[in-house]
C-alpha positions as CSV (number, residue, x, y, z in Angstrom):
1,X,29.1,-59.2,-151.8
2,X,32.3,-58.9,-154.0
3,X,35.7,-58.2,-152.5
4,X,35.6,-54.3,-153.6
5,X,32.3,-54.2,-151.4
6,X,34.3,-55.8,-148.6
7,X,37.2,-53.1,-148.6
8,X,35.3,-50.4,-149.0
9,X,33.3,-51.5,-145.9
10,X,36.2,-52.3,-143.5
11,X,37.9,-49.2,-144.2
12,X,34.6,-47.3,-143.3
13,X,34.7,-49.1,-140.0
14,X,38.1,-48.7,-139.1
15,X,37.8,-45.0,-139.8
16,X,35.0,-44.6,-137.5
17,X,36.3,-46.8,-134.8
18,X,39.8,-44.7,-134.8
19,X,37.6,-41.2,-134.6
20,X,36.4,-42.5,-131.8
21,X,39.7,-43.2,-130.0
22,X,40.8,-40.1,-131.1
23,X,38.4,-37.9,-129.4
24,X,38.8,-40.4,-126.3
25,X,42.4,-39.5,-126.4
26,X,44.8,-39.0,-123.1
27,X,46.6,-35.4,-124.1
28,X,49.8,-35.1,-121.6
29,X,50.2,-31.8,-120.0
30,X,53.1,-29.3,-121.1
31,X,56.0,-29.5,-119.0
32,X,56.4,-26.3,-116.7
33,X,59.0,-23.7,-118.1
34,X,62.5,-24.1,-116.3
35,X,64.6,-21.3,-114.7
36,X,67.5,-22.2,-115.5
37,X,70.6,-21.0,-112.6
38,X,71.7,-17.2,-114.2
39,X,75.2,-15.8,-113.5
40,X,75.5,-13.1,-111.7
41,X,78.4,-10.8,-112.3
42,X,77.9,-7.7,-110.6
43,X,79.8,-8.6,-107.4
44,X,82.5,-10.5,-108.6
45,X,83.0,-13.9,-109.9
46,X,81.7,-17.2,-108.6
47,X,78.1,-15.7,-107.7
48,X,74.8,-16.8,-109.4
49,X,71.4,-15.7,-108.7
50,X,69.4,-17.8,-106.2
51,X,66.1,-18.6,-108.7
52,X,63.3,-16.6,-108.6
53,X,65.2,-13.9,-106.5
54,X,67.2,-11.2,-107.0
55,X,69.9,-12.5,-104.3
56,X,73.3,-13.4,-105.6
57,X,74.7,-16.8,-103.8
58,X,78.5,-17.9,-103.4
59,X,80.1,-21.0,-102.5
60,X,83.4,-21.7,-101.4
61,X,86.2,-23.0,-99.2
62,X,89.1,-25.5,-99.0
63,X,89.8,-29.1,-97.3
64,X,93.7,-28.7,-96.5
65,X,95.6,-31.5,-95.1
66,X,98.9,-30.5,-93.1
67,X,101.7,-32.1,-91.2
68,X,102.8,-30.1,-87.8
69,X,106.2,-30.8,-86.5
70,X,108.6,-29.4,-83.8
71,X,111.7,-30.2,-81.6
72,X,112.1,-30.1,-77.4
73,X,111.8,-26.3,-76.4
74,X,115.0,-26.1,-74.1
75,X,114.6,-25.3,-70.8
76,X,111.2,-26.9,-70.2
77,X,110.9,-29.9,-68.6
78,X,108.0,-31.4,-70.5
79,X,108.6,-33.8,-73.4
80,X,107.6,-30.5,-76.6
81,X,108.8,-32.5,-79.4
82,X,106.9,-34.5,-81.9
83,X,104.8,-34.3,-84.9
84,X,100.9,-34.3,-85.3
85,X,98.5,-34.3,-88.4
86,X,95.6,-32.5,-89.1
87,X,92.6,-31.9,-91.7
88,X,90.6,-28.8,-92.2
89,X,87.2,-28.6,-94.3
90,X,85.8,-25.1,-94.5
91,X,82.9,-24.0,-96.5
92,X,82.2,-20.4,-96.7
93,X,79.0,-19.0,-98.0
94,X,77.6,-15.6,-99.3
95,X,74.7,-13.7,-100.2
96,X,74.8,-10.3,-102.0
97,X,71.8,-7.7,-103.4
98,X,71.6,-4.4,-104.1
99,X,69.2,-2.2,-102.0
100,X,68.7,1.1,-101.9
101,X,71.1,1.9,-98.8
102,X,74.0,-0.1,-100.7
103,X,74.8,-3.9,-100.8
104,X,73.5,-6.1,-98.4
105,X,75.8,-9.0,-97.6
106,X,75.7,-12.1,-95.5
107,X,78.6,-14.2,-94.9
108,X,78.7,-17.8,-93.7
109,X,82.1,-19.1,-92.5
110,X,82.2,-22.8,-91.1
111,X,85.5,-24.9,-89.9
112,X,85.5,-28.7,-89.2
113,X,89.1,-29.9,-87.7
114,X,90.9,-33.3,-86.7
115,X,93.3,-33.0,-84.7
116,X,95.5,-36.7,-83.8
117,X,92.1,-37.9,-82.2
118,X,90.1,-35.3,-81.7
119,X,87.3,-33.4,-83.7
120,X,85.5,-30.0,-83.8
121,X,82.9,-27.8,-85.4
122,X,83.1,-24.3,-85.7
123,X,81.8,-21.0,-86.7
124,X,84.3,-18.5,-87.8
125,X,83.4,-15.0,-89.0
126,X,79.8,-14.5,-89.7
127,X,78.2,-11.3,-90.2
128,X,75.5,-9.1,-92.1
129,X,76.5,-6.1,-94.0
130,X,75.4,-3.3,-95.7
131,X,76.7,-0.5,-97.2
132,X,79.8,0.5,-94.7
133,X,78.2,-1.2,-91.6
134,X,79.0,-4.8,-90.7
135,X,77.6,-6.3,-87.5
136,X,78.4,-10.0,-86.3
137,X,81.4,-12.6,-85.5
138,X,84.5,-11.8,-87.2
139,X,88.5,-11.1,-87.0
140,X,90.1,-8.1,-85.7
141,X,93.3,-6.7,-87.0
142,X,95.7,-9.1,-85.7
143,X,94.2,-12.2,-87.7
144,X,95.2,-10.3,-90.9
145,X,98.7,-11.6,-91.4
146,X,101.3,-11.3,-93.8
147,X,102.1,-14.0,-96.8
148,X,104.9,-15.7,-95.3
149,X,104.8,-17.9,-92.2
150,X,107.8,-16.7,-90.2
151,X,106.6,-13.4,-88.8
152,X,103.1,-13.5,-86.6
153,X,101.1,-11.2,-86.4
154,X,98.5,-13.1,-84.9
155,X,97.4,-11.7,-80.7
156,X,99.3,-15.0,-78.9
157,X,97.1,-16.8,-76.6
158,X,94.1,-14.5,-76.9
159,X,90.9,-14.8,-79.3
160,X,90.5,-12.3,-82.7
161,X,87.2,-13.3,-82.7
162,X,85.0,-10.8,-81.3
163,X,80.8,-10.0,-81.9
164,X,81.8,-6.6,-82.9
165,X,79.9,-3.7,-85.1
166,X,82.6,-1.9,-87.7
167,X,82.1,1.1,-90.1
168,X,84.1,1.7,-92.5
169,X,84.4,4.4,-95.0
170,X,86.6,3.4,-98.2
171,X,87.6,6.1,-100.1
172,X,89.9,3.9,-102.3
173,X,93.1,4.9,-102.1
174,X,92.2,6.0,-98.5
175,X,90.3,4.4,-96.1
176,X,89.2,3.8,-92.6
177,X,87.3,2.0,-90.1
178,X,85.9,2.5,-86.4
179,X,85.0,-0.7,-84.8
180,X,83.3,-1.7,-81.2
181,X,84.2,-5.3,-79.9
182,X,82.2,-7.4,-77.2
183,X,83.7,-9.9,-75.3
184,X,83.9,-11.5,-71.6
185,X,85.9,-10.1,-68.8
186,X,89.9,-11.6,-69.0
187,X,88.7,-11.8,-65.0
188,X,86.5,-14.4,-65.4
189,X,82.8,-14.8,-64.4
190,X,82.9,-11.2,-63.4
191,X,79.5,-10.7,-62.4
192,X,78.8,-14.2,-60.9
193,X,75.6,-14.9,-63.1
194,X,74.0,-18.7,-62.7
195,X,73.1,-20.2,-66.2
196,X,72.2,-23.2,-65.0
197,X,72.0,-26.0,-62.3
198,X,71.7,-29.6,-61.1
199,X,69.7,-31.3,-59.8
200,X,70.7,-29.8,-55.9
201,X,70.8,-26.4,-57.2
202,X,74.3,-26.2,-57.3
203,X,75.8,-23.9,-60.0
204,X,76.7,-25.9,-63.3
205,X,77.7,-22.6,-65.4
206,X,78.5,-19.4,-65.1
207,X,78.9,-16.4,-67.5
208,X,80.8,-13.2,-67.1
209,X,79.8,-10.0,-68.2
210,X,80.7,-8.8,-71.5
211,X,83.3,-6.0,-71.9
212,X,83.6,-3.5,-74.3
213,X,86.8,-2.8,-76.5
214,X,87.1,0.1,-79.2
215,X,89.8,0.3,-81.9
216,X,90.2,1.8,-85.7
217,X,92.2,1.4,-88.7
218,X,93.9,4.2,-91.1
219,X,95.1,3.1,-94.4
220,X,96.2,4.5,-97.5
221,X,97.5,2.9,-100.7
222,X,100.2,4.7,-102.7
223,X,100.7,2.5,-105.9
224,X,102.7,-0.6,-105.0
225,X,102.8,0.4,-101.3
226,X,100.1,0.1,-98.6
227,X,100.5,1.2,-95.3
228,X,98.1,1.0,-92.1
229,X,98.1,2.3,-88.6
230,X,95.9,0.6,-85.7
231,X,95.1,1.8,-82.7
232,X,92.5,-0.3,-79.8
233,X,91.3,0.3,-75.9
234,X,90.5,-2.3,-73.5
235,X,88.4,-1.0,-71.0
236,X,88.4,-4.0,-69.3
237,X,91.8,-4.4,-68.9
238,X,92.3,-0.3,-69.3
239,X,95.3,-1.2,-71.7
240,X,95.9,0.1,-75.9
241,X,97.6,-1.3,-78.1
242,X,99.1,0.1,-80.9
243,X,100.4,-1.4,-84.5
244,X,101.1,-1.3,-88.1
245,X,101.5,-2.9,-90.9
246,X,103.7,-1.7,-94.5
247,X,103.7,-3.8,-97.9
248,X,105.4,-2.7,-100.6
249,X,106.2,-4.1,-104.3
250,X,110.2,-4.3,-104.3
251,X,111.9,-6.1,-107.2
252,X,110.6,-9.4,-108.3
253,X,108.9,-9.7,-104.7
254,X,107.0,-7.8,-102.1
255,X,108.8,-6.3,-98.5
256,X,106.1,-6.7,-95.4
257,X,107.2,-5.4,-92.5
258,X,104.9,-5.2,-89.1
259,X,105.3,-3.8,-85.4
260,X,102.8,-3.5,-83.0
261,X,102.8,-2.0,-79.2
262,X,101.4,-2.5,-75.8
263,X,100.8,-0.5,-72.9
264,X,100.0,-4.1,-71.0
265,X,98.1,-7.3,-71.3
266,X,95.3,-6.7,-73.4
267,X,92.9,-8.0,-75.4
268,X,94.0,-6.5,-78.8
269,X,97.8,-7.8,-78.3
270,X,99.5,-9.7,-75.5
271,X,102.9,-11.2,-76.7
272,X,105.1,-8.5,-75.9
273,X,105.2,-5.2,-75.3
274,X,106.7,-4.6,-78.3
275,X,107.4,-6.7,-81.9
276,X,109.3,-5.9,-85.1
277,X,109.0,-8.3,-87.6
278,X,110.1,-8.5,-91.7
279,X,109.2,-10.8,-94.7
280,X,109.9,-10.9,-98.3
281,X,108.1,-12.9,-100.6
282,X,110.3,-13.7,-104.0
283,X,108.4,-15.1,-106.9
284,X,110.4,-17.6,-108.5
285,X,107.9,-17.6,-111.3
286,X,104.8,-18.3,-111.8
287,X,104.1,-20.9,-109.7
288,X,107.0,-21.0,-107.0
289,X,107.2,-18.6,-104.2
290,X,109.9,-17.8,-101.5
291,X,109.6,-16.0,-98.7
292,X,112.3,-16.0,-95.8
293,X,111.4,-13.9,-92.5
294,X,112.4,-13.2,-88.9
295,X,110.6,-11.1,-85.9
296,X,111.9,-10.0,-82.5
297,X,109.9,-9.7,-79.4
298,X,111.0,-7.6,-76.3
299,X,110.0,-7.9,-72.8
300,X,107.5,-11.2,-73.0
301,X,107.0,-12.2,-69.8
302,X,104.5,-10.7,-67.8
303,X,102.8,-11.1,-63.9
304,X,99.4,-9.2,-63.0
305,X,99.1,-8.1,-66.2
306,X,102.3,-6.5,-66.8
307,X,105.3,-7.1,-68.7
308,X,108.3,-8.0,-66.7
309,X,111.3,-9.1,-69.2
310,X,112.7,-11.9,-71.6
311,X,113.2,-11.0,-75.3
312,X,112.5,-13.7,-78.2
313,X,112.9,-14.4,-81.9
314,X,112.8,-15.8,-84.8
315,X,113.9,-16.6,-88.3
316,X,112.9,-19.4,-91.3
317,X,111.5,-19.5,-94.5
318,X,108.7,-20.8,-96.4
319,X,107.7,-22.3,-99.8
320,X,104.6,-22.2,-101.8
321,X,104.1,-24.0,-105.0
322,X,100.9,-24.0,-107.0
323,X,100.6,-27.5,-108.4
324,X,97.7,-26.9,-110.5
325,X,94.6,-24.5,-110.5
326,X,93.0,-24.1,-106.7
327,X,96.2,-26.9,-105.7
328,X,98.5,-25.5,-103.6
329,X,101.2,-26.7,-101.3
330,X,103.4,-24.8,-98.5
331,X,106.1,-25.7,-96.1
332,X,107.5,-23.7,-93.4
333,X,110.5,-24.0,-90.7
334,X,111.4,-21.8,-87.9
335,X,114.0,-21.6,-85.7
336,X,113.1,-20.1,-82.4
337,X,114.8,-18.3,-79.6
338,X,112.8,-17.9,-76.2
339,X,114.9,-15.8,-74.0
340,X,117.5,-18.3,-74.9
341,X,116.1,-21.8,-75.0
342,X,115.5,-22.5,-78.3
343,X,113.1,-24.9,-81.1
344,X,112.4,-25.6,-84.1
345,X,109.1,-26.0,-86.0
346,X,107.2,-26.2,-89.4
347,X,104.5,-27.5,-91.1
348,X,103.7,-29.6,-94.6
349,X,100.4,-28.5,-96.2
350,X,98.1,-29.9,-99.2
351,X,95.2,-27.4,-99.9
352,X,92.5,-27.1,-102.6
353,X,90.5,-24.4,-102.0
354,X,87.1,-23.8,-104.7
């Protein structure tokens, strides 16, 4: 056998022997097409479609970091002064789709707080929507505020949270809203029920009945100005309360100016009988923000659920800088008069809100 014989023989084998491995061959499968995360725009920015659905999702919030401070309130004879820190985390979280009665919407607000050395958890407004109808947990008019942090126009010492169901018809320009709150009797426990008990059968909770309050909104927008008018009933306490609220684009800033009313205690406002307050918020430019306020309060004591006297104010200022994109800082300070024994407080806050 010469050497050409030998080549021609070993290629033959190696040509067989590979045909064979070939048709023995291990073919990997193809990989599984990948739905990738789509934007969606149709209600605004931030929202993308949750795959294989056509619900929109949004996620956001802020972690703020703030510095509380105040002096001795004359005339009391507990030790008021002091400073106390504080962090807030809250994530909020929405879902959005078109159906045939309008957009359905869900809405997911969560708080975590630390306060000096204690801690808590807990749901804020939540609620389903759709169209004009919104059913669930959420704010009432007083937690609507103004910019600033001088004039409040927050219900002192009483809850805007309420379950509640609201319609509300928005006309653009115009618009206006009918709402029903739920919430337990200011008497306390006031049908007695047993939720649960010990061991002995003794009573280790209790929960009252819940009341019923009613109250609308009215507002119209006229270019730079935007005024509303409020109106709620207690039945529970079987007092109104009455308030408004006027914004309006003056010079290089914007005038607020709120006043609310009440018949007596309620559970829609119980501060006073009646407030005035006024803000304006001056943009310095861009990035820097003043806005110095005051608010008066007349006849803010009360006994039995009715307002007996005292007058108080208020006056200060407060400063917000944007440090960067979704940075922000504010300070505050307020002097304060309570039917003359005065204080002063403020606040120093870090926020980043996405």
């Amino acid at each position: 056998m010469n050497i050409k014989s030998l080549l021609l023989g070993s290629a033959a084998a190696l040509v067989a022997v590979s045909g064979a491995q070939a048709a023995d061959a291990i073919v990997a499968a193809e990989p599984e097409p990948m739905e990738y995360v789509r934007v969606c725009d149709a209600f605004g920015t931030g929202y993308f479609y949750i795959p294989g659905t056509e619900t929109c999702l949004k996620i956001g919030g802020y972690v703020r970091v703030q510095l509380d401070a105040r002096s001795d309130l004359d005339g009391t004879p507990a030790d008021e002064s002091g400073y106390r820190t504080n962090t807030r985390g809250k994530l909020t979280v929405q879902a959005k789709s078109d159906t045939e009665f309008g957009a359905l919407s869900s809405v997911i607000n969560m708080e975590a707080n630390t306060n000096g050395g204690s801690q808590d958890f807990v749901l804020k407004d939540t609620f389903i929507s759709l169209g004009g109808l919104q059913v669930g947990y959420f704010f009432n008019y007083f937690d609507t505020g103004l910019p600033g942090e001088t004039v409040l126009t927050d219900n002192a010492n009483a809850d805007t949270l309420n379950n509640s169901i609201r319609y509300t018809y928005d006309g653009g320009a115009f618009s206006v809203y009918g709402q029903v709150d739920f919430f337990e009797s200011q008497d306390g426990w006031k049908d007695n029920r047993v939720l649960t008990r010990d061991a002995a059968g003794n009573p280790t909770s209790r929960a009252g009945a819940d009341e019923i309050g009613i109250n609308g909104v009215i507002t119209g927008k006229f270019g730079g100005v935007a005024i509303d008018f409020f109106a709620g009933y207690d039945f529970d306490a079987e007092e109104a309360a009455f308030a408004s609220t006027l914004s309006a684009e003056l010079g290089a800033g914007k005038l607020g100016v709120f006043a609310a009313y009440a018949t007596g205690l309620n559970r829609y406002y119980q501060a006073a009988e009646w407030t005035i307050g006024a803000e304006y918020a001056f943009a310095v430019n861009d990035k820097f923000k003043i806005t110095p306020g005051a608010q008066y309060w007349d006849n803010v004591d009360f006994e039995n659920g009715d307002f007996t006297g005292g007058d108080a104010w208020r006056a200060g200022v407060t400063l917000d800088y944007a440090i960067t994109t979704n940075l922000t800082t504010k300070a505050t300070v307020n002097y304060n008069d309570y039917d003359g024994d005065d204080q002063w407080d403020g606040f120093l806050r870090l926020q980043r809100s996405f």
